[in-house]
N, C-alpha and C positions, 0 to 999 in steps of 0.2 A: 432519509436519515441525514442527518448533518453530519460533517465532517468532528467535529465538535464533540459529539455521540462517541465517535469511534475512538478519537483521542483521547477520552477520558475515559472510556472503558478497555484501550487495547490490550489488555491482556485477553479478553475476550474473542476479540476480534483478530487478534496476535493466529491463530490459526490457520482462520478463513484466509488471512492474508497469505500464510504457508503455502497454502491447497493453491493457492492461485497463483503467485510467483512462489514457485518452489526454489528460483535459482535464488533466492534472497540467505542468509545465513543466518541463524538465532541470533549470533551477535548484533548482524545488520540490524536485525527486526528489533531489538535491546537499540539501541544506537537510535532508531527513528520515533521508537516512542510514541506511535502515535501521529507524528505529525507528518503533513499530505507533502509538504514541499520535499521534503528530506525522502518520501518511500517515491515523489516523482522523481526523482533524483537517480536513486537506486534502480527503477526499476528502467531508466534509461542510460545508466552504465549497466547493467546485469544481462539486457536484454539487446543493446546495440538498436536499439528506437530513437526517434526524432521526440522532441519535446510534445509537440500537438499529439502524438500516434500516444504517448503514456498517459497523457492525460484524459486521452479516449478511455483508454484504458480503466482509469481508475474511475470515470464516470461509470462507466457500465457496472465496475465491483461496486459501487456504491447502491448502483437501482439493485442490482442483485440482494445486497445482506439488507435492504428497506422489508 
């Protein structure tokens, strides 16, 4: 699934994202809207991770919700 997918439908996907980084905030997850650079961002201030380590990250949620 495309990133593209998820951005244009996050309110869907606005969940799954929950379940997974829970430390993130409604407001945050309202604030990122969907898009990858802004919830890598977050999820590496929230989470105290290196850049390459969230972006692992968010590959694997991706093959996941495929």
């Amino acid at each position: 699934m495309s990133w593209d997918q998820v951005e244009g439908n996050w309110k869907q996907f606005k969940g799954k994202v929950k379940e997974t980084w829970g430390k993130l905030t409604d407001d945050e997850l309202e604030q990122i809207a969907g898009k990858r650079d802004m919830l890598l961002g977050k999820i590496q201030e929230k989470y105290g991770i290196a850049k390459d380590e969230a972006e692992k990250r968010i590959k694997d949620f991706e093959k996941a919700i495929d």
